[in-house]
N, CA, C, O and CB atoms as a CASP TS submission, in Angstrom:
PFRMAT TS
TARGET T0000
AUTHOR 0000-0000-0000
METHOD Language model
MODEL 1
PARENT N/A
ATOM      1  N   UNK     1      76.360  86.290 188.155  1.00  0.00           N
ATOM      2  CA  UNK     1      76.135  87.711 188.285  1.00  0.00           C
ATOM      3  C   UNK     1      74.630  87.956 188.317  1.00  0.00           C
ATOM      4  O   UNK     1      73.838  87.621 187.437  1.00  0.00           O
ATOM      5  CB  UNK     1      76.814  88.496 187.126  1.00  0.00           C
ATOM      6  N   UNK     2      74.346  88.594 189.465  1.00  0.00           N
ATOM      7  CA  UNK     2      72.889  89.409 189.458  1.00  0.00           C
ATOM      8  C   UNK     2      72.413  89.654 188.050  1.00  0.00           C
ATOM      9  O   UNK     2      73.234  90.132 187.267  1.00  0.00           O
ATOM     10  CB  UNK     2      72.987  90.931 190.197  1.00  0.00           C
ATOM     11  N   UNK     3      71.455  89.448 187.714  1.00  0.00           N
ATOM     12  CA  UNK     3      70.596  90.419 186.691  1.00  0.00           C
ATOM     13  C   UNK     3      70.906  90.565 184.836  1.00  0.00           C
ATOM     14  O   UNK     3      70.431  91.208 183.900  1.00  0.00           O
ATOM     15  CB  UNK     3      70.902  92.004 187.360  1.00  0.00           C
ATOM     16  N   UNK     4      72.241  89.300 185.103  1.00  0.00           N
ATOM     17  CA  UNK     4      72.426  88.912 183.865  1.00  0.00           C
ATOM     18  C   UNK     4      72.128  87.441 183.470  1.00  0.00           C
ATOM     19  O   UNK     4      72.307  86.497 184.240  1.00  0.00           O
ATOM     20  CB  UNK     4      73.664  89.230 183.601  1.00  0.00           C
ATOM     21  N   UNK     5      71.704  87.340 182.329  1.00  0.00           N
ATOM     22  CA  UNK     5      71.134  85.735 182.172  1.00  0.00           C
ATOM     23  C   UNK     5      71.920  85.506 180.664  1.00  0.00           C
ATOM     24  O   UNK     5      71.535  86.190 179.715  1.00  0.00           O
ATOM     25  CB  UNK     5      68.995  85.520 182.086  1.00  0.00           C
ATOM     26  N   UNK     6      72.826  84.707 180.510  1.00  0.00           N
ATOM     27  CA  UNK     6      73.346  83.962 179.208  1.00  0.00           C
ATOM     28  C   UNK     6      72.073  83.264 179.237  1.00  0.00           C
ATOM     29  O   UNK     6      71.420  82.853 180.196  1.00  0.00           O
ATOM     30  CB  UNK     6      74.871  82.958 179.215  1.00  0.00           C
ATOM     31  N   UNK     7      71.868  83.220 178.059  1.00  0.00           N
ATOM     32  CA  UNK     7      70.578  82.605 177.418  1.00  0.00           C
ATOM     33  C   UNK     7      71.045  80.880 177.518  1.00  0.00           C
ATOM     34  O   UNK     7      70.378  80.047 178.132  1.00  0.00           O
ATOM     35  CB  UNK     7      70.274  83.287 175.536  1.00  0.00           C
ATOM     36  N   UNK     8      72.419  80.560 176.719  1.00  0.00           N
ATOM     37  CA  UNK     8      72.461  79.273 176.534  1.00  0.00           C
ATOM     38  C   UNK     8      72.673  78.516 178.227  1.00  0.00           C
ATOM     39  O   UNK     8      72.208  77.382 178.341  1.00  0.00           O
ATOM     40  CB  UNK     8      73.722  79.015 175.373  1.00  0.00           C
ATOM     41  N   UNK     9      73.359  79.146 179.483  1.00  0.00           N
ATOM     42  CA  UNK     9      73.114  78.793 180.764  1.00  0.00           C
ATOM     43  C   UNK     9      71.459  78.032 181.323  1.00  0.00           C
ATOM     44  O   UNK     9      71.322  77.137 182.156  1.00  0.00           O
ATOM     45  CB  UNK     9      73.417  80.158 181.421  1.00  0.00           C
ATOM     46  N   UNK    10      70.210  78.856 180.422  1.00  0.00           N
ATOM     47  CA  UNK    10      69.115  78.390 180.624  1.00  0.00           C
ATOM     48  C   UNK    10      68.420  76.988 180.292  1.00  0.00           C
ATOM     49  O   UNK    10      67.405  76.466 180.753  1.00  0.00           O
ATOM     50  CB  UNK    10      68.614  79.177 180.212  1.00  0.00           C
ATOM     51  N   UNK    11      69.231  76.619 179.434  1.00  0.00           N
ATOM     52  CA  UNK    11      68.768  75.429 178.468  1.00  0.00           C
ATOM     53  C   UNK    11      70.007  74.727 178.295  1.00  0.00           C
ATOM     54  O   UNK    11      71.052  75.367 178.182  1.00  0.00           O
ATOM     55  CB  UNK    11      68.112  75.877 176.966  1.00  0.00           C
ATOM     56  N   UNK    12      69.990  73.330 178.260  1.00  0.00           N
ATOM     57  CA  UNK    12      70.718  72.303 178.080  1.00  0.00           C
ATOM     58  C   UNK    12      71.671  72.729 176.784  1.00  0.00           C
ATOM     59  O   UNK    12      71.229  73.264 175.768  1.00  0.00           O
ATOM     60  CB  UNK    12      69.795  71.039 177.928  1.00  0.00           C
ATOM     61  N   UNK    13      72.945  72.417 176.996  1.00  0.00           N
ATOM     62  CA  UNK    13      74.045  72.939 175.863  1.00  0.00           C
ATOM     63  C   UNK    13      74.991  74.012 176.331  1.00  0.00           C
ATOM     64  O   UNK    13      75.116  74.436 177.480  1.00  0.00           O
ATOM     65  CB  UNK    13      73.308  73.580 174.567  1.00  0.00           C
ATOM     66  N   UNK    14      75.593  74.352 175.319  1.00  0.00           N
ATOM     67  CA  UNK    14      77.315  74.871 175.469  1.00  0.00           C
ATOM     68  C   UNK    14      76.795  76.061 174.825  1.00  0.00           C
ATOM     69  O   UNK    14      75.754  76.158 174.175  1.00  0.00           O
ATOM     70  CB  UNK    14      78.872  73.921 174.551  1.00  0.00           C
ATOM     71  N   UNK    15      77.787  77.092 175.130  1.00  0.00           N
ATOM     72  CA  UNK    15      77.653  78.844 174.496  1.00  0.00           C
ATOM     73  C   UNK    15      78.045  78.611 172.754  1.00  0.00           C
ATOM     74  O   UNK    15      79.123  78.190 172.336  1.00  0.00           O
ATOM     75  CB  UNK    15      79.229  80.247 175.460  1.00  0.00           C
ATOM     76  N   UNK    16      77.074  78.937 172.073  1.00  0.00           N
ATOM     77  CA  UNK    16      77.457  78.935 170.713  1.00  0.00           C
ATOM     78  C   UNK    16      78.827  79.310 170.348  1.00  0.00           C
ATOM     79  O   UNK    16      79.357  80.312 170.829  1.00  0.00           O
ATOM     80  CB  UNK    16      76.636  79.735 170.054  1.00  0.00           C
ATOM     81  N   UNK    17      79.377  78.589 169.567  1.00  0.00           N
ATOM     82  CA  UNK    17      80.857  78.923 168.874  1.00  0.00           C
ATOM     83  C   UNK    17      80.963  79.673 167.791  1.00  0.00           C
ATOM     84  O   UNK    17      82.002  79.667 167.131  1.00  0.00           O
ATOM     85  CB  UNK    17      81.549  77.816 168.439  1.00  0.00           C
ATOM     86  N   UNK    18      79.208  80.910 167.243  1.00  0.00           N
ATOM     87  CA  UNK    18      79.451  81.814 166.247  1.00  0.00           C
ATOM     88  C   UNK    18      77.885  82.093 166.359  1.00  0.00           C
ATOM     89  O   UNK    18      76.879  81.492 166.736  1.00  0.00           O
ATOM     90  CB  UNK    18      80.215  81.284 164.755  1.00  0.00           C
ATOM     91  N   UNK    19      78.343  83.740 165.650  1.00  0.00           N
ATOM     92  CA  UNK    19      76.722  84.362 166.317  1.00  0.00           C
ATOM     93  C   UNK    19      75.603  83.897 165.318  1.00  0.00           C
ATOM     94  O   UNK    19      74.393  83.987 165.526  1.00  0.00           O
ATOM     95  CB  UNK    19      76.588  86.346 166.390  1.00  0.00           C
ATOM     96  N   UNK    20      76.465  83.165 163.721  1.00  0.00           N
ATOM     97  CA  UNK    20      75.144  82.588 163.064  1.00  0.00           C
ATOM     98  C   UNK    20      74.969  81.280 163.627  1.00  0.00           C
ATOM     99  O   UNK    20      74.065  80.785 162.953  1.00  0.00           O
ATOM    100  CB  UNK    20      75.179  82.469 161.439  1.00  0.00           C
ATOM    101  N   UNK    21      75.378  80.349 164.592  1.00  0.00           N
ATOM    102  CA  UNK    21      74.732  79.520 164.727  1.00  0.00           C
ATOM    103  C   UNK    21      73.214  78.976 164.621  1.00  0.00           C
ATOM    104  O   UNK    21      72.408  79.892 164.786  1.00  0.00           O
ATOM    105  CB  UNK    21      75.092  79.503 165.389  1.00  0.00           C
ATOM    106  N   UNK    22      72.674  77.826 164.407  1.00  0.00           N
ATOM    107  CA  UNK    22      71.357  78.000 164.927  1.00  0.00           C
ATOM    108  C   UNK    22      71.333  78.198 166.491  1.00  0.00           C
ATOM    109  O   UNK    22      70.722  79.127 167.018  1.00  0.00           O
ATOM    110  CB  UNK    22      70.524  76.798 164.526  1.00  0.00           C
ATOM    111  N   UNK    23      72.003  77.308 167.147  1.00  0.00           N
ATOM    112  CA  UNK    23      71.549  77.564 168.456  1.00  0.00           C
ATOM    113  C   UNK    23      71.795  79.209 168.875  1.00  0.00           C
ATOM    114  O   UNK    23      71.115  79.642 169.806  1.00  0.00           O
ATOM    115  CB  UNK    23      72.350  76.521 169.445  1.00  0.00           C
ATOM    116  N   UNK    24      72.620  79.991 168.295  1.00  0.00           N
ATOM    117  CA  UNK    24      72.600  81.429 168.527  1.00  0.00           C
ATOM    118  C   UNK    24      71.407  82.046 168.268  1.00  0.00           C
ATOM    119  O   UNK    24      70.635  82.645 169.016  1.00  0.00           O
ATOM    120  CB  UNK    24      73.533  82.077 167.808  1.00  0.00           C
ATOM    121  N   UNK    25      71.370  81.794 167.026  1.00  0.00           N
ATOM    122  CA  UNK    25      69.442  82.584 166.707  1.00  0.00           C
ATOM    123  C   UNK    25      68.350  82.008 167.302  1.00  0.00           C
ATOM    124  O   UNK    25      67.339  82.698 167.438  1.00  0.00           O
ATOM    125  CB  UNK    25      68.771  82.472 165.055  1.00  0.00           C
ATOM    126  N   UNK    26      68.365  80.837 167.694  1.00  0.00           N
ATOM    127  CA  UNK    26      67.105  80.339 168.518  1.00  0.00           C
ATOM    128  C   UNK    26      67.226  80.982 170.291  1.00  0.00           C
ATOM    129  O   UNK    26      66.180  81.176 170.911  1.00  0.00           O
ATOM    130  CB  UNK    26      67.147  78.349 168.464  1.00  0.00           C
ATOM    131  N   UNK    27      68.528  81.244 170.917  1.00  0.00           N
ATOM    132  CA  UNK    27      68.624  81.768 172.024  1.00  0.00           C
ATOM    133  C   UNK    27      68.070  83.167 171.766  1.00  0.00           C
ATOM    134  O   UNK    27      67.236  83.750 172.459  1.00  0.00           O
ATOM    135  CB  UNK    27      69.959  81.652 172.545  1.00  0.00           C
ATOM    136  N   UNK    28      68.742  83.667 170.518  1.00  0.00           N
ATOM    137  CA  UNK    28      68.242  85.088 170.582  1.00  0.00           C
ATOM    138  C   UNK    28      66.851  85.785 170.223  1.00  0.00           C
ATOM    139  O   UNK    28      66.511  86.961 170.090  1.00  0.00           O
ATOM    140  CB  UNK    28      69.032  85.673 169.863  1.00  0.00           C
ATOM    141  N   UNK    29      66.243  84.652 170.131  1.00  0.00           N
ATOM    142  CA  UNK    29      64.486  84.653 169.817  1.00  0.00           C
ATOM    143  C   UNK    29      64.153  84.339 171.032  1.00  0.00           C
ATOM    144  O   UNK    29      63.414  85.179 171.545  1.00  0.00           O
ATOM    145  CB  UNK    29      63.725  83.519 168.659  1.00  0.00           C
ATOM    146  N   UNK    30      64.455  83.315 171.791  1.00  0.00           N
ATOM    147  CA  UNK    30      63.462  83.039 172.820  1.00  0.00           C
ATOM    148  C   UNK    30      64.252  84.397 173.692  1.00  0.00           C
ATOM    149  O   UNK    30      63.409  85.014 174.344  1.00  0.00           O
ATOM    150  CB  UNK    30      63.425  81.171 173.593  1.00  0.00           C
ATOM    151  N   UNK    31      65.722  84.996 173.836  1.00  0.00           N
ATOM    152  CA  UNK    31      65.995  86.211 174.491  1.00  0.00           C
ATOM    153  C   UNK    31      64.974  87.205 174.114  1.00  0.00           C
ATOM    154  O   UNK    31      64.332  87.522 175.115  1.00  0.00           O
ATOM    155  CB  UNK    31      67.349  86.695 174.186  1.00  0.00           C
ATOM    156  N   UNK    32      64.556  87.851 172.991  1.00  0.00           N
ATOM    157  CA  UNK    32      63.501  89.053 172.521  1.00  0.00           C
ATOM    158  C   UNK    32      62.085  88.854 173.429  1.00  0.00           C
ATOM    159  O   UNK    32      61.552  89.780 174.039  1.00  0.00           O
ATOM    160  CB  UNK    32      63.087  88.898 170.649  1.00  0.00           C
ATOM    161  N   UNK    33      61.613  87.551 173.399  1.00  0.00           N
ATOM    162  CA  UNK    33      60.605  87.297 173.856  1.00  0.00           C
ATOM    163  C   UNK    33      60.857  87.143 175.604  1.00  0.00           C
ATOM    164  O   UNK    33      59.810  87.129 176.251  1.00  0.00           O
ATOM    165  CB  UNK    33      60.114  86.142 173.043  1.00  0.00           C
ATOM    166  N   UNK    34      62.154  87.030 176.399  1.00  0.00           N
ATOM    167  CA  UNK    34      61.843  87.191 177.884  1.00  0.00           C
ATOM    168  C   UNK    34      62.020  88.162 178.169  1.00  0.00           C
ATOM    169  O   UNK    34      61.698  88.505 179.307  1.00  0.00           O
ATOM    170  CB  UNK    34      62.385  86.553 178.766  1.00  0.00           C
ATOM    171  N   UNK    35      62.810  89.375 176.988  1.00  0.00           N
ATOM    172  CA  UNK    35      63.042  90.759 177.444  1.00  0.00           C
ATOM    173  C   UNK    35      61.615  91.751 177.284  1.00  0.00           C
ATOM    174  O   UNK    35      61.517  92.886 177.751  1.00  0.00           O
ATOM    175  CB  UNK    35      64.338  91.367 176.503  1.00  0.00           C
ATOM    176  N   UNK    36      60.470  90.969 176.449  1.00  0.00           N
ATOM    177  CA  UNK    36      59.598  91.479 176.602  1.00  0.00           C
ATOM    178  C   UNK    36      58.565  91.260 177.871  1.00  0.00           C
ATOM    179  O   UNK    36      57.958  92.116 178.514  1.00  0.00           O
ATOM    180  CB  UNK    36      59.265  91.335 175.583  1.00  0.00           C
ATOM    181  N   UNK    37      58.569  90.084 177.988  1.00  0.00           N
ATOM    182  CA  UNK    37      57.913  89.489 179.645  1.00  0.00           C
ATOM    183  C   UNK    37      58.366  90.266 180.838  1.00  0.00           C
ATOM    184  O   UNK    37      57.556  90.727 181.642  1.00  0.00           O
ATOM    185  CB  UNK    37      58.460  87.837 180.082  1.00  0.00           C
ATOM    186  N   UNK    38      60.341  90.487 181.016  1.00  0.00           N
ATOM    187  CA  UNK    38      61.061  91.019 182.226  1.00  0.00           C
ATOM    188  C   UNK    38      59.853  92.377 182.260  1.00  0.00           C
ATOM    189  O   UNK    38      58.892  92.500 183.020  1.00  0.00           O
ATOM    190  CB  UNK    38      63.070  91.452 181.951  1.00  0.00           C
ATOM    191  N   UNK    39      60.242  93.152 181.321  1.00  0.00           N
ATOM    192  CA  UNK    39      59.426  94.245 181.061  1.00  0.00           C
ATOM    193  C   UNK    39      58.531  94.224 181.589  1.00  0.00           C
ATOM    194  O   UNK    39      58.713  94.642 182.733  1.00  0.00           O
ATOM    195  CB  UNK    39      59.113  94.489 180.049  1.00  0.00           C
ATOM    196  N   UNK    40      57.175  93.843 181.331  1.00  0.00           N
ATOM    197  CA  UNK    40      56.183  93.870 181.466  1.00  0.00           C
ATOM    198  C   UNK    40      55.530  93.317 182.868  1.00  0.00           C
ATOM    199  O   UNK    40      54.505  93.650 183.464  1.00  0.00           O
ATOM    200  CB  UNK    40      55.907  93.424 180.455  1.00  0.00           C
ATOM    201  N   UNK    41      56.699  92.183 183.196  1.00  0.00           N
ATOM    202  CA  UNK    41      56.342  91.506 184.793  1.00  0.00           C
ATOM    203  C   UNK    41      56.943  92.724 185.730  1.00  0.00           C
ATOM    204  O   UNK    41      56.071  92.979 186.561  1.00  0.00           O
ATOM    205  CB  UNK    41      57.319  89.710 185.208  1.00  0.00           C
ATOM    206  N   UNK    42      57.922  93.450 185.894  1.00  0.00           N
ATOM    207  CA  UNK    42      58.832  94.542 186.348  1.00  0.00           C
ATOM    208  C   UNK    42      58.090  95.203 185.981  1.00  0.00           C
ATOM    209  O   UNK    42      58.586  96.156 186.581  1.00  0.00           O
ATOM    210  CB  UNK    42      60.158  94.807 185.982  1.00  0.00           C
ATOM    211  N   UNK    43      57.040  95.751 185.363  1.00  0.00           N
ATOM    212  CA  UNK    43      56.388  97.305 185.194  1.00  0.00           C
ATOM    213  C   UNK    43      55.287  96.989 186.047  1.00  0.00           C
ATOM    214  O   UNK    43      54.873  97.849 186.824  1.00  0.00           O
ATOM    215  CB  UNK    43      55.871  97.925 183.520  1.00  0.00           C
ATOM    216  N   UNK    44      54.714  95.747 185.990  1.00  0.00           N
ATOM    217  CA  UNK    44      52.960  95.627 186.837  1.00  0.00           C
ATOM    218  C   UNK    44      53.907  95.186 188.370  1.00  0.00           C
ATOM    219  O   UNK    44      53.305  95.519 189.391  1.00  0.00           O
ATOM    220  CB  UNK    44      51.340  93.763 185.973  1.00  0.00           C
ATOM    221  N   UNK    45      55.370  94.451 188.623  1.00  0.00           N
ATOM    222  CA  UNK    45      55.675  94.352 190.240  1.00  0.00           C
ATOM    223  C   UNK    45      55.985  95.674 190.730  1.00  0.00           C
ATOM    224  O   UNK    45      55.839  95.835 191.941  1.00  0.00           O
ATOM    225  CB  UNK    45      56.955  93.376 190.641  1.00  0.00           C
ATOM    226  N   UNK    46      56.367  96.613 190.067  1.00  0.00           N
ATOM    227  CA  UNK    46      56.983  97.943 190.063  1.00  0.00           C
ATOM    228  C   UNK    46      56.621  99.153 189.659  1.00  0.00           C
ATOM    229  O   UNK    46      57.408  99.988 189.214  1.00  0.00           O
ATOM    230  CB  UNK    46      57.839  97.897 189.565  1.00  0.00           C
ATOM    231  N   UNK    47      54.857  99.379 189.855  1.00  0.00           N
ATOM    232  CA  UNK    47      54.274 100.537 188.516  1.00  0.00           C
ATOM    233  C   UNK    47      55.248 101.693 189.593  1.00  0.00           C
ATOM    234  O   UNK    47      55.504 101.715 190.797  1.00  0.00           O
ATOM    235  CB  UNK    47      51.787 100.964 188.222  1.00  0.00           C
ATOM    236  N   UNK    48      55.512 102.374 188.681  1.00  0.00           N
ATOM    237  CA  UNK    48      56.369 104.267 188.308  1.00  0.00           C
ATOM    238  C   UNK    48      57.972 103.589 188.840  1.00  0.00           C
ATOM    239  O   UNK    48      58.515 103.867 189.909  1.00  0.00           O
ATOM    240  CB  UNK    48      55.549 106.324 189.915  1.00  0.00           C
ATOM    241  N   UNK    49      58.310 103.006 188.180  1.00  0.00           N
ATOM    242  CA  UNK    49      59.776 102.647 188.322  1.00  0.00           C
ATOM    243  C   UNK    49      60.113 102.281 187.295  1.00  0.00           C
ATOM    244  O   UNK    49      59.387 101.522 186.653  1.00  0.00           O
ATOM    245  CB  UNK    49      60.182 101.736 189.200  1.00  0.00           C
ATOM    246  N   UNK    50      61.237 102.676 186.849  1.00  0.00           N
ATOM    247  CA  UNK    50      61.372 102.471 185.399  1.00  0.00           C
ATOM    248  C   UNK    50      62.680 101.683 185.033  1.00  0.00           C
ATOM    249  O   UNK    50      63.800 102.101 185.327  1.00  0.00           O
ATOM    250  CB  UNK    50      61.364 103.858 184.679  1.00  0.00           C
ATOM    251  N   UNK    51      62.417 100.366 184.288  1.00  0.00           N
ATOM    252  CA  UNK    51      63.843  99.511 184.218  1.00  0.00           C
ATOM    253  C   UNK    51      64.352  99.379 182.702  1.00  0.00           C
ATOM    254  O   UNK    51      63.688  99.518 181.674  1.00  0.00           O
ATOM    255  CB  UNK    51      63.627  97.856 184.855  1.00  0.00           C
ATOM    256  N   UNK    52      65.883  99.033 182.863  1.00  0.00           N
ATOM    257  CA  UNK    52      66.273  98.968 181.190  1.00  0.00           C
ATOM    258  C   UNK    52      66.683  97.307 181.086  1.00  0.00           C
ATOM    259  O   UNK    52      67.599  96.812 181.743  1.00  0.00           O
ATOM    260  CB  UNK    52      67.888 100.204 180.657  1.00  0.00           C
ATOM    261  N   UNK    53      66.026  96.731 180.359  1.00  0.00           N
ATOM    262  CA  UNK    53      66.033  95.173 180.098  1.00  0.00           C
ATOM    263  C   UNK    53      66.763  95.430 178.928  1.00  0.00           C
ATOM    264  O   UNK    53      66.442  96.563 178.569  1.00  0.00           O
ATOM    265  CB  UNK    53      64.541  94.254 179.918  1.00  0.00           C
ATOM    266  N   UNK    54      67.649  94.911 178.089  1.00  0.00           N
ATOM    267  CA  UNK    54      68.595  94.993 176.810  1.00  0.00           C
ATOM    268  C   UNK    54      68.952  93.059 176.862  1.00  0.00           C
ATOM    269  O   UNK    54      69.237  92.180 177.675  1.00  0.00           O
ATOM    270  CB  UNK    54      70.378  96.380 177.137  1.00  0.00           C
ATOM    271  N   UNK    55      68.694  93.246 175.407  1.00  0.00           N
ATOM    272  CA  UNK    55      69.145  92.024 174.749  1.00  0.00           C
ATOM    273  C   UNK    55      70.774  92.461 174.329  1.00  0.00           C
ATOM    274  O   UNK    55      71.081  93.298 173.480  1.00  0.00           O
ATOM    275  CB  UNK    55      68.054  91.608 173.327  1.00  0.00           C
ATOM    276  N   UNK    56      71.893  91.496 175.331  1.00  0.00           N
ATOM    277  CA  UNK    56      72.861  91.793 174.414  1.00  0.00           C
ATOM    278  C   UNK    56      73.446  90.800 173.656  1.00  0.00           C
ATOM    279  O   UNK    56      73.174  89.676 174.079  1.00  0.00           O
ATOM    280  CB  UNK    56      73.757  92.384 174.965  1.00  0.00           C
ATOM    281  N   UNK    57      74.209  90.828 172.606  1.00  0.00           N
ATOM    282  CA  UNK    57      74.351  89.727 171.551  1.00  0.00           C
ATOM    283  C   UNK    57      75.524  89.838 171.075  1.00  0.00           C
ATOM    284  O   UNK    57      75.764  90.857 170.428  1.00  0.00           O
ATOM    285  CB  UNK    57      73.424  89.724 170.448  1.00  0.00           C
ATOM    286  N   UNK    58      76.580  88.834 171.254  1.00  0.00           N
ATOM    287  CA  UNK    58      78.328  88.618 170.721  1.00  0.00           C
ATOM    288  C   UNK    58      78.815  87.582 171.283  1.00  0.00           C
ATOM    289  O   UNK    58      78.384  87.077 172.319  1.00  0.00           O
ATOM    290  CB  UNK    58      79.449  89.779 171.109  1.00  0.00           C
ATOM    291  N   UNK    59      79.776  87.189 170.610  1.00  0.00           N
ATOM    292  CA  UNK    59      80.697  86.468 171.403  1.00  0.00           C
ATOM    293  C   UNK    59      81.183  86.726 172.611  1.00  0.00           C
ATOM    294  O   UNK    59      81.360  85.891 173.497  1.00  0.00           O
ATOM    295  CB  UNK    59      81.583  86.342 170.856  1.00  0.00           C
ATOM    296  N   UNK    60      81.407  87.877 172.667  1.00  0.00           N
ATOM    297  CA  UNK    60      82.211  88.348 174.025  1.00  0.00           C
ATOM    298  C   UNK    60      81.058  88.364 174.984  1.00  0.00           C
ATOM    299  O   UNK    60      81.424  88.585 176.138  1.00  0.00           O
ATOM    300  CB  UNK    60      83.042  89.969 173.955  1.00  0.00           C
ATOM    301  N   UNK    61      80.038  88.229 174.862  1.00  0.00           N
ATOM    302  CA  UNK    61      78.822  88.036 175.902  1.00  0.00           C
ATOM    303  C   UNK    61      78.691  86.729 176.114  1.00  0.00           C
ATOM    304  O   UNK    61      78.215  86.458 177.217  1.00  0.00           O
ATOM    305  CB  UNK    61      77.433  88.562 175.465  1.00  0.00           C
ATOM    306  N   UNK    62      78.976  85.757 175.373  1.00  0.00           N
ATOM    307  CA  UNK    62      78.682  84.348 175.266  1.00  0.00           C
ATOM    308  C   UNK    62      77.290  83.702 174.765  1.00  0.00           C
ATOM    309  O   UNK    62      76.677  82.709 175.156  1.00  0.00           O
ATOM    310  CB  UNK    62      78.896  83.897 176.509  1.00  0.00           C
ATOM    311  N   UNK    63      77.022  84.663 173.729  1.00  0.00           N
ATOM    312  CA  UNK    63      75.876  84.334 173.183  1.00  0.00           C
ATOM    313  C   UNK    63      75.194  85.656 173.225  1.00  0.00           C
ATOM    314  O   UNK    63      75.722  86.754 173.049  1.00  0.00           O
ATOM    315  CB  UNK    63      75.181  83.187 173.863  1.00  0.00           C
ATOM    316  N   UNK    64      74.248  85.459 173.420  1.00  0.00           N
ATOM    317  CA  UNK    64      72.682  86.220 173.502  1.00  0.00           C
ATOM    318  C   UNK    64      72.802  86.275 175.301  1.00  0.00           C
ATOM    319  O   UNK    64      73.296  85.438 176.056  1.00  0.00           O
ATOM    320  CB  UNK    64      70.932  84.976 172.679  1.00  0.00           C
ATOM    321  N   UNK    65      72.228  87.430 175.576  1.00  0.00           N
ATOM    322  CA  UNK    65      72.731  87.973 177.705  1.00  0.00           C
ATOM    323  C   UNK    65      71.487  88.298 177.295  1.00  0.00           C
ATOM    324  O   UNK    65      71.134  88.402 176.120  1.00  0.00           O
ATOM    325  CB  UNK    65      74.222  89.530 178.648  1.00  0.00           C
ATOM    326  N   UNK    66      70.539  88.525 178.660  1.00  0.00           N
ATOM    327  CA  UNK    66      70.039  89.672 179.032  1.00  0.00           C
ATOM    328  C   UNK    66      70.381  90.180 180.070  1.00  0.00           C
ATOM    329  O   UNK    66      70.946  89.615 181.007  1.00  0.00           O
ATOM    330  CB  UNK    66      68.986  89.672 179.060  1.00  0.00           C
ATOM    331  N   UNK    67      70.073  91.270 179.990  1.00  0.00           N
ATOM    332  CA  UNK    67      70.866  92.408 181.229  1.00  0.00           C
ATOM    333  C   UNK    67      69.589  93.463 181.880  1.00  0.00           C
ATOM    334  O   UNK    67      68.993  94.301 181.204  1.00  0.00           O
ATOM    335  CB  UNK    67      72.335  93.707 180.246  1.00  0.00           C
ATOM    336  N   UNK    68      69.411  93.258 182.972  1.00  0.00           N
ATOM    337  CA  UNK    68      68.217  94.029 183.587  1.00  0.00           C
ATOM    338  C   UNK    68      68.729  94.918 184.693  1.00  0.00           C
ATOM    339  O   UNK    68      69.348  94.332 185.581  1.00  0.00           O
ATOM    340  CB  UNK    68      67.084  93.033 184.187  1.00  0.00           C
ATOM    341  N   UNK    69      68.590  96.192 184.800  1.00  0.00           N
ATOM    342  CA  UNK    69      68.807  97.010 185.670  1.00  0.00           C
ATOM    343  C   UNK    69      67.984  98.266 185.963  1.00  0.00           C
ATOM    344  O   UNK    69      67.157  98.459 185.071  1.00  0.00           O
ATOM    345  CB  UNK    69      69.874  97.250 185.455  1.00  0.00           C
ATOM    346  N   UNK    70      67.963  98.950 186.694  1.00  0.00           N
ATOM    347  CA  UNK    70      66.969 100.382 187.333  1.00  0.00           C
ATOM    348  C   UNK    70      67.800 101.259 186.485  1.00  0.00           C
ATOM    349  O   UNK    70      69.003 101.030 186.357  1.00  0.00           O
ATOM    350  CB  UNK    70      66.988 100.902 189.356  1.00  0.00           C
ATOM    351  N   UNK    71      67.124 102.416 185.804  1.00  0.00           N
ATOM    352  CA  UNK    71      66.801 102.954 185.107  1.00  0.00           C
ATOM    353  C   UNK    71      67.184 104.436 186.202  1.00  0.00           C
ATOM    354  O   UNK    71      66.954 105.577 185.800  1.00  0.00           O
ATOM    355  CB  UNK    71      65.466 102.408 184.516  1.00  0.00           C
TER
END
């Protein structure tokens, strides 16, 4: 899917089997930190356009997602 990124898809390994995992909290740290980059790379490729980057986080997401879309 366009514009969604499972975190654990990025990096070698399987979708965590619980949201305390470690590998859950380490996806969802390095997730905080690309939802701040998407941001910021999308505001200087795109100045006066405005996007919503969201960290989402559950099982039913398969971890830690990010989700980027126009605003």
């Amino acid at each position: 899917m366009l514009n969604r990124t499972h975190m654990w898809e990025s990096f070698a390994g399987d979708g965590p089997t619980s949201a305390q995992s470690p590998e859950a909290e380490a996806y969802r740290e390095i997730g905080l930190r690309m939802t701040r980059t998407w941001r910021e790379a999308l505001s200087v490729q795109f100045p006066g356009r405005e996007f919503v980057i969201e960290l989402l986080d559950g099982l039913d997401e398969y971890g830690p997602t990010i989700v980027a879309h126009s605003a």
